[in-house]
Wavefront OBJ file of the C-alpha trace (Angstrom):
o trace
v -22.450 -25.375 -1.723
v -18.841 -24.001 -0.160
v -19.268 -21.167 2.049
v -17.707 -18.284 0.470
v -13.793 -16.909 2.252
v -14.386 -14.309 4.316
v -12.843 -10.754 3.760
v -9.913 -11.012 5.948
v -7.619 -8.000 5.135
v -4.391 -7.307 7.209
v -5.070 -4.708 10.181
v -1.512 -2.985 11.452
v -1.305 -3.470 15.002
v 0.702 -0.168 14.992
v -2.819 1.810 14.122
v -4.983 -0.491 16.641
v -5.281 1.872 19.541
v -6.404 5.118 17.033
v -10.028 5.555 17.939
v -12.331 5.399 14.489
v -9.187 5.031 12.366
v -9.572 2.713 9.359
v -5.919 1.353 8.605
v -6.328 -2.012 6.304
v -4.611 -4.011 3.168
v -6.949 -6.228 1.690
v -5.734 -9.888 0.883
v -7.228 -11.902 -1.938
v -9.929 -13.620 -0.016
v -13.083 -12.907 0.278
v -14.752 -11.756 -3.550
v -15.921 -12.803 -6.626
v -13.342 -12.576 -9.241
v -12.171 -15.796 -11.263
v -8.583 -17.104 -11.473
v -6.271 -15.511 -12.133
v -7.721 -12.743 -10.621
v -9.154 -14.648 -7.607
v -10.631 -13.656 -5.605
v -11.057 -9.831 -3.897
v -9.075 -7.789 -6.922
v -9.980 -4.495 -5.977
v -8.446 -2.921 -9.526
v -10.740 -1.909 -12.783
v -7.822 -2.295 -15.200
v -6.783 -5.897 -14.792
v -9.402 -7.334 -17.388
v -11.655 -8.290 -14.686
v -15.415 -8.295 -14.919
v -16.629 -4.901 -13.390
v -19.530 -6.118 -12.520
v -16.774 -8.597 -10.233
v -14.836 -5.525 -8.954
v -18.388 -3.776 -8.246
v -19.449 -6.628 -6.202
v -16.184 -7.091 -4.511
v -15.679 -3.542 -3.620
v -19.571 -4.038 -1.814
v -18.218 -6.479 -0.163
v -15.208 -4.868 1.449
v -17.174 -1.807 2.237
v -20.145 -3.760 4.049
v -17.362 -5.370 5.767
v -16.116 -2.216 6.658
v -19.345 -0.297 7.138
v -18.391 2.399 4.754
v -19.797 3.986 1.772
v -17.698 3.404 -1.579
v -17.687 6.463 -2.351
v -15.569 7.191 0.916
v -12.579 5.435 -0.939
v -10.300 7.775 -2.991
v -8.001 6.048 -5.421
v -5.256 6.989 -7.743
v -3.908 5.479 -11.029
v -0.275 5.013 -10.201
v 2.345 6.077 -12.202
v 5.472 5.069 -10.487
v 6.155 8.597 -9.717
v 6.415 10.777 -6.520
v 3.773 12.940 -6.991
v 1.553 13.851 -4.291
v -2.329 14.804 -3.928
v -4.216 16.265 -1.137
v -7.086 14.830 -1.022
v -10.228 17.206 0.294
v -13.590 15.361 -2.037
v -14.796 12.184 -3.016
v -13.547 11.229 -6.239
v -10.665 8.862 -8.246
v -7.746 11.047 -9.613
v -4.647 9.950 -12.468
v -1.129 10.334 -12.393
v -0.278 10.386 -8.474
v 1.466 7.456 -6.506
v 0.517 9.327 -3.100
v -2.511 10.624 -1.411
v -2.965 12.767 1.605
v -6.117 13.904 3.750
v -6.906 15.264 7.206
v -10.898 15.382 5.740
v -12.947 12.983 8.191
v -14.984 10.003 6.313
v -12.358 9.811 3.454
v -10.086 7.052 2.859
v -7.168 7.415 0.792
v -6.186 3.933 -1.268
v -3.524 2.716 -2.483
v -3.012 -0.560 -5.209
v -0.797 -3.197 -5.000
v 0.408 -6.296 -6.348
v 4.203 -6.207 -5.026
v 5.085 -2.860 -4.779
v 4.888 -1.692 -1.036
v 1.795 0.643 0.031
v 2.772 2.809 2.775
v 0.644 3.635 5.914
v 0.772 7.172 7.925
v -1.402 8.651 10.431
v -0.286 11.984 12.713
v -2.483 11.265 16.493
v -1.913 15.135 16.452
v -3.868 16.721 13.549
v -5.914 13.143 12.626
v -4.166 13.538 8.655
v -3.350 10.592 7.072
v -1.108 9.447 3.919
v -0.624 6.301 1.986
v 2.000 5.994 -1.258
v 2.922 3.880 -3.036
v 6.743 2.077 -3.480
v 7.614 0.270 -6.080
v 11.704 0.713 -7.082
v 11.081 3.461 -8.903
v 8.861 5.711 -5.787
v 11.508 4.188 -3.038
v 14.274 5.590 -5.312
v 12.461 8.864 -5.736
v 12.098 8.337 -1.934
v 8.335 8.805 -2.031
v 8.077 7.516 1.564
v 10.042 10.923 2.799
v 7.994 12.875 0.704
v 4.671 11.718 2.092
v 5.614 12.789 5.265
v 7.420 16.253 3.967
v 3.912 16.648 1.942
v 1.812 16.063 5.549
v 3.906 18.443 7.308
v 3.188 21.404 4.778
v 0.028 20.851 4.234
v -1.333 19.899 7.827
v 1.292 20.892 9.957
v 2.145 17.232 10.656
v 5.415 16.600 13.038
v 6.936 13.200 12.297
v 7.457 12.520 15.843
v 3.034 12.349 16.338
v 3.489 9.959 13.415
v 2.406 6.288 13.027
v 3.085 4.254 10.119
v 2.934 0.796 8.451
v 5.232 -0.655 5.695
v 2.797 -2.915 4.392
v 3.049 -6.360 2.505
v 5.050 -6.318 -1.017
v 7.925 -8.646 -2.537
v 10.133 -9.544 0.039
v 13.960 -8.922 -0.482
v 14.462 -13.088 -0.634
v 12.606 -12.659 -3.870
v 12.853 -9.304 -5.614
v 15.314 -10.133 -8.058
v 16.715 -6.823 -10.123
v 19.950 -5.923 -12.435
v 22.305 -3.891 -11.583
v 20.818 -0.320 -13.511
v 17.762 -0.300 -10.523
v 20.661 -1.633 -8.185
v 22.585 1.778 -9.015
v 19.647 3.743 -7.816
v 20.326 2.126 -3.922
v 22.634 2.065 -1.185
v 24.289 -1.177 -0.895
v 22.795 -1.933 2.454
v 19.333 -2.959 0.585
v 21.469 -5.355 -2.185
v 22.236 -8.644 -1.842
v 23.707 -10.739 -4.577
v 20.921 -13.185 -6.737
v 21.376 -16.879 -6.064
v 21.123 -16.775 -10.275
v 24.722 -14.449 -10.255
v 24.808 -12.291 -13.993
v 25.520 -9.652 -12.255
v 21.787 -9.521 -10.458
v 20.412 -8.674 -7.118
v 18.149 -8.885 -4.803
v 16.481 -5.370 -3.075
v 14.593 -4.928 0.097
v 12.330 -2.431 -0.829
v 10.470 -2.613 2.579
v 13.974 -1.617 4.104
v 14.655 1.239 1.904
v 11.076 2.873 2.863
v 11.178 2.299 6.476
v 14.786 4.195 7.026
v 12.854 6.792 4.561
v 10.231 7.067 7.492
v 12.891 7.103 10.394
v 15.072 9.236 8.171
v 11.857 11.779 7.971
v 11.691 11.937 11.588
v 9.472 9.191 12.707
v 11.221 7.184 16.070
v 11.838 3.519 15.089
v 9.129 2.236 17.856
v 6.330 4.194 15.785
v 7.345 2.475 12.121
v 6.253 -1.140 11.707
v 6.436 -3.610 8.817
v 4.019 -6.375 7.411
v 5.922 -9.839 7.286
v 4.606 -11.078 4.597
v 5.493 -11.239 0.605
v 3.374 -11.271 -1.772
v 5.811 -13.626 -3.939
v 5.650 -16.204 -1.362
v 2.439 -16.110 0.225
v 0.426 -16.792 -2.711
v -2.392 -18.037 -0.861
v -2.831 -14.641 0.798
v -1.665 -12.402 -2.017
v -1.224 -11.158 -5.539
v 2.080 -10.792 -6.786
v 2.678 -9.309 -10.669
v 6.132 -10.961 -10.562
v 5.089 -14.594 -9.709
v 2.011 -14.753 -11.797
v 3.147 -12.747 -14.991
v 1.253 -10.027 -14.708
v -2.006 -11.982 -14.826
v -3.505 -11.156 -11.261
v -5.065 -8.592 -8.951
v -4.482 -6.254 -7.110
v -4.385 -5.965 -3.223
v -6.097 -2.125 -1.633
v -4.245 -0.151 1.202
v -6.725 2.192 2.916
v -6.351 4.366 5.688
v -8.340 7.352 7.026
v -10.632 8.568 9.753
v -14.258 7.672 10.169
v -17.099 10.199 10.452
v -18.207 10.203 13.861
l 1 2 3 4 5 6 7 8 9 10 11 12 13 14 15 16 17 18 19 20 21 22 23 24 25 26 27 28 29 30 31 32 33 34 35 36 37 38 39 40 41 42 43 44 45 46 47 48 49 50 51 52 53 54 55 56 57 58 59 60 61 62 63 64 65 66 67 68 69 70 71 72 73 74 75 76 77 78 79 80 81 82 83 84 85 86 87 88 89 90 91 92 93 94 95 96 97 98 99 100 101 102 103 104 105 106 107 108 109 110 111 112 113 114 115 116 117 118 119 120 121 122 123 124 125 126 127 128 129 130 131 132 133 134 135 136 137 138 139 140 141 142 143 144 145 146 147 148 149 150 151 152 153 154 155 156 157 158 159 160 161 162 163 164 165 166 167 168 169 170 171 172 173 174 175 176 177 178 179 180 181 182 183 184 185 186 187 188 189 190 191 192 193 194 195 196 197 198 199 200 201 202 203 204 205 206 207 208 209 210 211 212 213 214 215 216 217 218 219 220 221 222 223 224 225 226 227 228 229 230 231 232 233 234 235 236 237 238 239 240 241 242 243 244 245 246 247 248 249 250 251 252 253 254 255
């Protein structure tokens, strides 16, 4: 019989150095789950087998050494709304969490959209949100960090953060009512003309970051794209909606 892929998420060298700091985005290796949804989707609502996303959350969580019940997710709305996250437990309606509570880990799903990574050395808080076009419009990336500082006392300048791995701008192909919503240094004209273009969404929310405060040297960004790496990554555009979904997590370990 094959051996099995390994888990293999993506681990931000930005976060490396943070003692007991979990800081991760899963790729698709590494579970259970049949095509399309092969094989670590993460996500209950995709028509996958539970008993598949049970198994493949074990399996990210023994990789890990954490509990599942550690993980705190969110269903996504496309919105800017924030939660502070103090207790175990999934909440609805929220495309960004926030916690400074040790042995939580706030999650994020993906599947082109762009999770975003914070963590303030200072007060130990961490964020992670979510940016598709609509959250980078609402500039949900800015808001994360706004949300940190009131609630923890965060300063951007103790902040670290990742840009993680979503549809590159070489691929994201949009028309020209999302194109409205952005500042023409994130539009390029489509190859396909019509009036479309392409957006770099991972642009937009890193000058969100340095535009919060952050110092350029403390922002980083995955170079990957879902679109094209397919062999790494699910991607809603390229496979029609018929695919899984990637998990951003980041938080502090109980000691």
């Amino acid at each position: 019989m094959p051996k099995p892929p390994a888990i293999a998420p993506l681990h931000p060298s930005i976060f490396s150095a943070i003692p007991n700091l979990v800081a991760l985005q899963t790729t698709r290796s590494g579970g259970v789950s049949e095509p399309p949804l092969d094989s670590l989707n993460l996500a209950w609502h995709t028509g996958d087998d539970p008993g598949h996303v049970r198994e493949n959350y074990r399996r990210l969580c023994a990789y890990l050494g954490i509990s599942p019940e550690s993980i705190v997710t969110t269903g996504q709305v496309h919105g800017t709304e924030i939660a502070l996250v103090t207790a175990p437990g999934n909440l609805d309606g929220y495309d960004a969490l926030i916690t400074n509570t040790r042995g939580l880990l706030v999650g994020i799903m993906t599947a082109d959209c762009y999770p975003i990574l914070i963590h303030d050395r200072r007060t130990g808080a961490s964020g992670a949100a979510h940016a598709g076009w609509q959250g980078a419009a609402g500039r949900i990336a800015e808001k994360t960090v706004q949300a940190m500082r009131e609630s923890f006392g965060t300063l951007p300048q103790d902040c670290l953060a990742w840009v993680g791995t979503g549809i590159s701008g070489e691929r994201y192909e949009i028309g020209g009512e999302v194109a409205a919503r952005f500042d023409s240094r994130y539009l390029k004209p489509a190859p396909s003309g019509e009036g479309k273009h392409l957006l770099d969404l991972s642009a937009a929310s890193r000058d969100q970051l340095l535009e919060a405060g952050l110092p350029s040297e403390q922002v980083q960004r995955s170079e990957y794209c879902s679109y094209r790496d397919a062999d790494l990554f699910f991607s809603y555009r390229r496979d029609n909606g018929k695919t899984g979904r990637m998990l951003a997590l980041i938080g502090v370990r109980e000691q």
